[in-house]
C-alpha positions in Angstrom: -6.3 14.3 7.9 -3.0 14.5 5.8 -2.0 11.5 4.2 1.3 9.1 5.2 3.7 7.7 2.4 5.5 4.5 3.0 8.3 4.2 0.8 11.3 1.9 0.1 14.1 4.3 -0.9 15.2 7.9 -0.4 14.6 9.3 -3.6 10.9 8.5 -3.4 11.0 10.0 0.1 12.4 13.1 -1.6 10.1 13.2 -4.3 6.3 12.9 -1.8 8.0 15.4 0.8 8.4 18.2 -2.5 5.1 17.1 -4.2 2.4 16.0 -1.5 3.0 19.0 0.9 1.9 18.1 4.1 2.3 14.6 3.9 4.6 12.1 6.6 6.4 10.0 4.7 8.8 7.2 6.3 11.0 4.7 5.0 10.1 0.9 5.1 14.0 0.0 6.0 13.4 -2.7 3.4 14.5 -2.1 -0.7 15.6 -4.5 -3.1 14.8 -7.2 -5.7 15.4 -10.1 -2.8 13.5 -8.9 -0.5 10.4 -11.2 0.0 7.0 -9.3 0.5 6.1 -11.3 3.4 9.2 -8.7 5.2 7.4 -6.2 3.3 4.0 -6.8 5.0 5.8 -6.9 8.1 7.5 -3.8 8.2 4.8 -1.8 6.5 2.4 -3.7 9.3 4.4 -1.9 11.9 4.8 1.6 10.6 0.9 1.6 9.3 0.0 1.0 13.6 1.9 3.9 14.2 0.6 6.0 11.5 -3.1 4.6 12.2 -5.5 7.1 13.2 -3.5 10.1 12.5 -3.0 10.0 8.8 -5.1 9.1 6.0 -4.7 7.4 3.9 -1.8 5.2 4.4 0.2 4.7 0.7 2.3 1.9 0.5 4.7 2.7 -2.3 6.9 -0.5 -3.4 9.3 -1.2 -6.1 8.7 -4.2 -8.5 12.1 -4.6 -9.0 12.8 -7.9 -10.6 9.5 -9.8 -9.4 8.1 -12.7 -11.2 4.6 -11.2 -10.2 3.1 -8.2 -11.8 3.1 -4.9 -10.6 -0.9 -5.1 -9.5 -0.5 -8.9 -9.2 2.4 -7.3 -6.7 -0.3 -4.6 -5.2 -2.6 -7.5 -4.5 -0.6 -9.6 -2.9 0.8 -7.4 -0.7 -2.9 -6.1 0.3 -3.7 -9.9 1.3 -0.5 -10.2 3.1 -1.2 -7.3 4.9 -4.9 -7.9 5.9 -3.7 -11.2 6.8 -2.0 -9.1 10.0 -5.2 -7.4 10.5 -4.4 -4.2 8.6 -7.8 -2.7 7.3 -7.2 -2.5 3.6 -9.7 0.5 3.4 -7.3 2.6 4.8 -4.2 1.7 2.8 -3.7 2.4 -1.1 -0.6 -0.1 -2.6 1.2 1.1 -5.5 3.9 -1.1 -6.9 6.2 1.3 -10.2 6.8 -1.1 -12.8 9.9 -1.9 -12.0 11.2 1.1 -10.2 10.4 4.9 -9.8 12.3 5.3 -12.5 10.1 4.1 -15.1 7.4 6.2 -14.2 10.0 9.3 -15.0 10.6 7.6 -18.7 6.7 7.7 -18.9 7.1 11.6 -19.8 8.4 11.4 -24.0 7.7 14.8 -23.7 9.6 16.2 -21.3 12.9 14.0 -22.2 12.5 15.2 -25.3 12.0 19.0 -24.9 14.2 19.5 -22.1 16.8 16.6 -22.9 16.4 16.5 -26.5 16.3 13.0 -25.6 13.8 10.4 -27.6 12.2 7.6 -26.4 12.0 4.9 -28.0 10.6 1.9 -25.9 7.3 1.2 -23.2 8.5 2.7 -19.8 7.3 -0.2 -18.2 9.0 -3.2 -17.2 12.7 -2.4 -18.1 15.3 -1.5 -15.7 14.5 2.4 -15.6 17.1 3.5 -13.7 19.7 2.2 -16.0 17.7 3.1 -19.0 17.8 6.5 -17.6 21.6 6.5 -16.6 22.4 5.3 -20.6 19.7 8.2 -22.4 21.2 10.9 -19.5 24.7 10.0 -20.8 24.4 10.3 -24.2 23.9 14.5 -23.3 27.0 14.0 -20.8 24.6 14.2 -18.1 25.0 12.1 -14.9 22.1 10.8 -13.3 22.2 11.0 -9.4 18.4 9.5 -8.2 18.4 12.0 -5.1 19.2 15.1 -6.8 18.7 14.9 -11.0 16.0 11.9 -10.1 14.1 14.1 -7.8 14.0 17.4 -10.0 13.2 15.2 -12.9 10.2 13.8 -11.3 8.9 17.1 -9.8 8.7 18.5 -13.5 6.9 15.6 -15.2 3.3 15.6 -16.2 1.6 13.1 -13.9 -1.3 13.3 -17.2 1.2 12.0 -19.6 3.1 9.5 -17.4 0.0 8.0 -16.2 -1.0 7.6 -20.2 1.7 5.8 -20.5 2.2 3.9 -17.6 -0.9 1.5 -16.1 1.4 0.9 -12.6 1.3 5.0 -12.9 -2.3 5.5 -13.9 -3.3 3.2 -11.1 -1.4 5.0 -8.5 -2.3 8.6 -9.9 -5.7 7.4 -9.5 -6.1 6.3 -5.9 -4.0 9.2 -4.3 -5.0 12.1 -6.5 -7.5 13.5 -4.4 -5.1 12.7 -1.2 -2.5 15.0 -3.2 -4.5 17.4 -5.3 -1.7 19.9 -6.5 0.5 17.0 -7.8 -1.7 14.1 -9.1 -4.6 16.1 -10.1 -3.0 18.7 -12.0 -3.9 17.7 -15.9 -1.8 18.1 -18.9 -1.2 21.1 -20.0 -0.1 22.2 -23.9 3.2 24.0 -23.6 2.5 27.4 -25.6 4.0 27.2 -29.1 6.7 29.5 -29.5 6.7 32.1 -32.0 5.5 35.4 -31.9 
């Protein structure tokens, strides 16, 4: 059985369609730092009966945002809120980026640096990634549009690296790698030095 992807924007929609092959992955209608995780539960409570029994397992991707909670403080809490409406949590896997998708792309030094000749300098966690991204991108006279340069970006990091950088990553890489084997799985790999 394929797995199913809930997920609260369209650039992570983008990015599970090109990387999990296979997978369904639908929209929870709901996105934003206000939006209380009760509406989460809710919505994600819906889609996960439709899904039930035809995909497994169900990932419940989620934004931190601007939460006073903790991204697995987040994860948790939405698991109880959805077992509370008699979801079967051994179905579901929660993953909540620390604060947004974004982060986990700044989780790659690496690849900012030898594609971008960008360097980072700070924790990808817990900043406002998107606008982190938007200010490095810029200093190369790059724009930074989530759908298009977001969702190549993120198809060419090392899920390895990120995930050694990133604990909201590391959690999430572990719990659907072997759902999404090409992606997740895939370790880091030297890039050949150059030279002769």
């Amino acid at each position: 059985m394929a797995p199913a992807f809930l997920v609260d924007g369209l650039t992570e929609k983008k990015i599970v369609q090109r990387l999990c092959n296979g997978a369904t992955v639908r929209l929870t209608g709901l996105n934003g730092k206000d939006v209380a995780l009760e509406a989460i539960a809710k919505a994600a409570h819906s889609l996960i009966a439709l899904l039930k029994g035809r995909h497994y397992p169900i990932v419940l991707i989620v934004d931190r945002e601007k939460r006073p909670q903790s991204a697995l403080e987040m994860e948790e809490e939405l698991a109880a809120l959805l077992k509370g409406l008699g979801v079967s949590t051994k179905d579901i896997i929660i993953s909540c980026p620390d604060r947004m998708i974004e982060n986990w792309m700044l989780g790659d030094e690496r690849y900012f640096d030898e594609v971008y000749d960008i360097k980072i300098s700070s924790c990808c966690e817990g900043l406002h990634g998107k606008r982190e991204i938007r200010r490095l991108m810029l200093t190369k006279k790059i724009t930074y549009h989530e759908v298009s340069v977001g969702v190549d970006l993120f198809c060419q990091i090392d899920p390895g690296r990120v995930a050694a950088s990133s604990q909201s990553f590391d959690r999430f890489r572990s719990r659907v790698s072997p759902f999404c084997p090409h992606w997740l799985a895939t370790p880091s790999v030297e890039a050949p030095s150059g030279g002769g």
